[in-house]
Structures are given as structure tokens and as C-alpha cells.
C-alpha positions as CSV (number, residue, x, y, z in Angstrom):
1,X,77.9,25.6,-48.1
2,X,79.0,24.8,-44.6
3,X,76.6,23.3,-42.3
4,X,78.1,25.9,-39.9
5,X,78.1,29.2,-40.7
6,X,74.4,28.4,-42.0
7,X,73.3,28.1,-38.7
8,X,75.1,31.3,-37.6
9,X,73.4,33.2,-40.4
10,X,70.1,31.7,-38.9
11,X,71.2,32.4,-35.0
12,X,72.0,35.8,-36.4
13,X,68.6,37.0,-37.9
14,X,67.5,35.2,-35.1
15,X,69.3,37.0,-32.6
16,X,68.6,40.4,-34.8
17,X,64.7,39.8,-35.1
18,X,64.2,39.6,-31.5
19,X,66.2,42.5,-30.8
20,X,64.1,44.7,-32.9
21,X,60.7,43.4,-31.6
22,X,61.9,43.9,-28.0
23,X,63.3,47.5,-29.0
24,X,59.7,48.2,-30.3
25,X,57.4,46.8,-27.8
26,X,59.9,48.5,-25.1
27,X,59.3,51.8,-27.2
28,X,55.8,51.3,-27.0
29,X,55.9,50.1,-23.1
30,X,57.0,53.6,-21.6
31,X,55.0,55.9,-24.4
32,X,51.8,53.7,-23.5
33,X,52.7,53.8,-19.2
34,X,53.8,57.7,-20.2
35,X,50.5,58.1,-20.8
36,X,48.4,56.1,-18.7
37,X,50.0,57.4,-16.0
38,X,52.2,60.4,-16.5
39,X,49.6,63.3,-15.4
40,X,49.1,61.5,-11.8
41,X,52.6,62.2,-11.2
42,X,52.4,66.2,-12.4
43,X,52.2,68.5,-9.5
44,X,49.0,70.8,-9.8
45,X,50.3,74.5,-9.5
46,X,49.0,76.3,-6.0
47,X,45.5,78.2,-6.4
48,X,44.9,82.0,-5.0
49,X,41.5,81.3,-3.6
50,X,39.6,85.2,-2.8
51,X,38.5,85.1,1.0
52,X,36.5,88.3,2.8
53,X,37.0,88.8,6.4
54,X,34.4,89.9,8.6
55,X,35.3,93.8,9.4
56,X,34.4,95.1,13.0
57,X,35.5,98.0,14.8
58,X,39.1,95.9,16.2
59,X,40.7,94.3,13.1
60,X,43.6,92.2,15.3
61,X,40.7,90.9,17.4
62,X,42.0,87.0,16.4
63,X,41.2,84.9,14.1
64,X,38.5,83.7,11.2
65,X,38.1,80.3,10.6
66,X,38.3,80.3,6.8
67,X,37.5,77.4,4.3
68,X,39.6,77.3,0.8
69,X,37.4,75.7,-1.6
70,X,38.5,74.4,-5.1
71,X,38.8,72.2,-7.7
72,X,41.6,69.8,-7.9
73,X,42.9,67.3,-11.1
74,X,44.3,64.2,-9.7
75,X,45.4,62.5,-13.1
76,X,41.7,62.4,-14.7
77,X,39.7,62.7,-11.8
78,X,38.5,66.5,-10.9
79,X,37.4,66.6,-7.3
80,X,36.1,69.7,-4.9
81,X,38.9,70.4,-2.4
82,X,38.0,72.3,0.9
83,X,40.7,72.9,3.8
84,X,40.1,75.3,6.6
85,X,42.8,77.9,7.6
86,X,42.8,80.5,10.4
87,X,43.0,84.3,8.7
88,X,43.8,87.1,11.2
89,X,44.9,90.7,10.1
90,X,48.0,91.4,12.3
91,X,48.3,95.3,10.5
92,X,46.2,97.1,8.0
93,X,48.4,95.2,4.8
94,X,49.7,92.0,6.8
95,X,47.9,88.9,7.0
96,X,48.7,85.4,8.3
97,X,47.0,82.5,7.2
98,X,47.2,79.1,9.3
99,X,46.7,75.6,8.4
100,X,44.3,74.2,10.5
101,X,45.7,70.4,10.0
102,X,47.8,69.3,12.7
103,X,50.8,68.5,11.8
104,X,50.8,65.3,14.5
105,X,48.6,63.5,12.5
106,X,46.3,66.1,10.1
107,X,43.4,66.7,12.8
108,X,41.5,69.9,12.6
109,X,42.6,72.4,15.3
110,X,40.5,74.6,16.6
111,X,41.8,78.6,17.6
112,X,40.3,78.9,21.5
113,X,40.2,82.8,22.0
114,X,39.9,82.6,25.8
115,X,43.4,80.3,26.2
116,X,44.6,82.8,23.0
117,X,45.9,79.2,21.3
118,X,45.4,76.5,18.7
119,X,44.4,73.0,19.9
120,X,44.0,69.7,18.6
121,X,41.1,67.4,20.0
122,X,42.8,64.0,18.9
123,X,46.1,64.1,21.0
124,X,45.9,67.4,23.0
125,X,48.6,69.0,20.9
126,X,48.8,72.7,22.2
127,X,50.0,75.4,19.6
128,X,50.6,79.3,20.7
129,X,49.0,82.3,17.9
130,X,52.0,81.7,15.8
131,X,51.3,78.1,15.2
132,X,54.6,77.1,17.3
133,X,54.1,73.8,19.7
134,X,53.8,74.6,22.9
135,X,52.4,71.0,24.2
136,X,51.8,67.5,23.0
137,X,52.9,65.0,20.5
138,X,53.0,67.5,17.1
139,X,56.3,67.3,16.1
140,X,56.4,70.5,13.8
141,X,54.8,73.9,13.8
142,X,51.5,74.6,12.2
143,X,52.0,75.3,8.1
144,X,50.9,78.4,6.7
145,X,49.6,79.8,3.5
146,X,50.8,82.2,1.8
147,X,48.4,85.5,1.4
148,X,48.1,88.4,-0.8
149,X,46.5,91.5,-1.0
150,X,45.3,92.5,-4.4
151,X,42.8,95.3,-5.4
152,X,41.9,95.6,-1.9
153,X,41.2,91.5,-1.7
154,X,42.7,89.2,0.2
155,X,43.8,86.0,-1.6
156,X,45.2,83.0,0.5
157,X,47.3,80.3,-1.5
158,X,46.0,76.6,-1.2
159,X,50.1,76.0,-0.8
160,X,51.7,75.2,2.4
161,X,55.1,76.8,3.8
162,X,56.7,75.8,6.9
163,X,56.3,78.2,9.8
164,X,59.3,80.4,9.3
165,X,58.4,80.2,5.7
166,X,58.0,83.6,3.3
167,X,53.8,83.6,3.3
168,X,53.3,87.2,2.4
169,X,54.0,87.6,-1.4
């Protein structure tokens, strides 16, 4: 036998060896990282969270601070989620639902009946009834939620739409 092509049998398993370990352990690599860490990037569907409004004898009077409270799965870790939103009846089957983050820098904003506007206490971000800037540094429109009206409840989704947005389903 030739001292030659002995060596390139051996460079050859060599060479085919390796390739069949790395195939494997790369295999093994993205099912193992698939899942350690595929549910943290899975989107957790929107949540219809049931909210009553206090009734009184003008329904379009403005609005009720609200808080959306639910549980959330971040991977493997469950947590209790709580935003506020501002709920006002505009007719007897419309609803808006308003995000109370700012969308400057996520401060809460408070609805001021007397100035009839939203306001945030961080930066003096001024927002009219629809949630439109009227002043400050925000540079977009207060979100809404989407609502629904079910049974005679009111549901308000725990997802977001920009102002402009379809929020009535």
C-alpha cells in the first residue's frame, strides 16, 4: 500500500467524523436554545378584561379611571399585570378606552375635568379628550384599547392601538 493514499483514507474519516459530531451537537444546540428560550419570544394573545362603570344620571359626564388587572406569562414566569385606562361612554353602545401611559416617556396621566384634558406630571405633556397632543414633548397621541360590549358588559382589551386605530370591535 502507498504511504499516501493511507493518510487520505485517515484525513478522510477524519474529516467525516468531525462533520457528523458538529452536525449533531449543532442539532442539539438550536433544539436545546429552542427550548430554553423559545416561549420568551412568543407574543401573549390580548386579554378582554370585564370593567363596570359607575352609572349616574349623565353617562357622557367624562371619564373613569379604570385599572386592567391580569395575569401575564413572560416565558416561565406568571406575574399580575395592572395598567390604568380612562373609560368614558361617548353614546349608549360606544365606548373609548384610553391608555393612561404617556407616550413621551410611559408616565401616568391624569384626565383633569375642570381644563377637560389629559396631563402628564413628568414633562407637562398636554393631551385634548381624544388623547391628541396639544402641548409638550409627547411625540404621539395617547394609545387606546379596544372595547366591547357583550351581554350588556363592557370588556376593554389589554391591547394597544394607535389613536386613529379601530378600538370598537
Amino acid at each position: 500500500m502507498d504511504k499516501k493514499s493511507e493518510v487520505n483514507r485517515r484525513k478522510f474519516m477524519e474529516v467525516g467524523i468531525y462533520t457528523i459530531g458538529g452536525t449533531i451537537a449543532a442539532a442539539s444546540s438550536v433544539a436545546l436554545a429552542t427550548f430554553a428560550v423559545g416561549p420568551s419570544f412568543k407574543k401573549e394573545k390580548a386579554k378582554w378584561i370585564p370593567v363596570e362603570l359607575e352609572t349616574g344620571e349623565d353617562n357622557n359626564a367624562g371619564f373613569q379611571r379604570v385599572v386592567l388587572e391580569y395575569e401575564t406569562k413572560d416565558g416561565w414566569l406568571t406575574s399580575t399585570e395592572r395598567k390604568l385606562a380612562y373609560v368614558k361612554r361617548t353614546k349608549e353602545n360606544e365606548i373609548i378606552a384610553i391608555s393612561a401611559d404617556c407616550t413621551h416617556l410611559g408616565c401616568i396621566v391624569t384626565w383633569d375635568e375642570d381644563q377637560n384634558l389629559f396631563k402628564c406630571p413628568c414633562h407637562d405633556g398636554r393631551y385634548d379628550p381624544d388623547g391628541k397632543v396639544i402641548a409638550g414633548p409627547p411625540p404621539a397621541p395617547l394609545h387606546r384599547h379596544k372595547t366591547k360590549i357583550e351581554d350588556d358588559r363592557l370588556f376593554v382589551s389589554t391591547e394597544k392601538v394607535s389613536y386613529g386605530g379601530e378600538t370598537n370591535v
